[in-house]
C-alpha positions as CSV (number, residue, x, y, z in Angstrom):
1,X,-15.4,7.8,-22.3
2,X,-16.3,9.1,-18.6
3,X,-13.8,11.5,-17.3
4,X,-11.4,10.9,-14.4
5,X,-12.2,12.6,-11.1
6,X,-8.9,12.7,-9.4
7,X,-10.5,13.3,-5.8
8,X,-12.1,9.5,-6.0
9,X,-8.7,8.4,-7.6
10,X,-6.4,10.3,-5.0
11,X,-8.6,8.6,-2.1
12,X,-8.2,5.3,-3.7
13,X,-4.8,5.6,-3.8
14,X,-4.3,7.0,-0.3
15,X,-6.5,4.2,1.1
16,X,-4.4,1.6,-0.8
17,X,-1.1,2.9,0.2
18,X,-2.0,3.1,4.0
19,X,-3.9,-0.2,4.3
20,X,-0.3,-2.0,2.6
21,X,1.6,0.1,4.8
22,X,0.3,-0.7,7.9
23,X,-0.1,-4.6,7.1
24,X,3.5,-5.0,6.0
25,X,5.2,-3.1,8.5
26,X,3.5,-5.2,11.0
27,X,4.5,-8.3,8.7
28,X,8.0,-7.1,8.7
29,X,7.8,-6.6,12.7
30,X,6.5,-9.8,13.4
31,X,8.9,-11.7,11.1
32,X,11.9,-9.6,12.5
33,X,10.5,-10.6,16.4
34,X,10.1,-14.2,15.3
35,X,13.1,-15.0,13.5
36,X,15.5,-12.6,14.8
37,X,14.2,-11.7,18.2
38,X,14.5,-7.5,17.5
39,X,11.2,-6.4,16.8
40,X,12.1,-3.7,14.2
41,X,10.3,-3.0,11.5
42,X,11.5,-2.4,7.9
43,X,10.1,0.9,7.0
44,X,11.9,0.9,3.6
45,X,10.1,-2.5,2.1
46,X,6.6,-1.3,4.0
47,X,7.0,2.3,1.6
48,X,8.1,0.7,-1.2
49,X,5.3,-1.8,-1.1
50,X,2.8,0.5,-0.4
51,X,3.6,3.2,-3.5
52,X,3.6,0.1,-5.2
53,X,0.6,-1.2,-4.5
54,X,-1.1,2.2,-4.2
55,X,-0.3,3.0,-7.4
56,X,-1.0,-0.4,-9.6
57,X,-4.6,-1.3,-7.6
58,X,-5.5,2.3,-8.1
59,X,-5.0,2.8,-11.6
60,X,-6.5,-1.0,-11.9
61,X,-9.7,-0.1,-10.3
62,X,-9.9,3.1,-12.5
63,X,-9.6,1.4,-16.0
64,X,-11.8,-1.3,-14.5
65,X,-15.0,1.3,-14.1
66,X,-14.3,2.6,-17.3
């Protein structure tokens, strides 16, 4: 069993999280300019999504290269 080095697995993570956070906020903004003609952005659904993500891909990708 190969041990876990956290640095790799934090930078995953971090990467994950900001890449989903950046592509649904501008999701949400473009829906929310589309269909409602505000241009806000829902910062709630683009954090939630992004923890989300971050943390499911990551540990994903770990148990994967074990």
């Amino acid at each position: 069993m190969e041990k876990i080095n956290f640095k790799n697995v934090f930078i995953s993570f971090i990467t994950i999280f900001v890449l989903t956070f950046v592509v649904s906020a501008f999701t949400t903004f473009l829906y929310s300019l589309i269909v409602h003609k505000s241009g806000s952005v829902d910062w709630a659904t683009s954090v939630r999504l992004g923890i989300i993500l971050g943390i499911v891909l990551t540990w994903v990708n770990t148990k994967g290269k074990s």
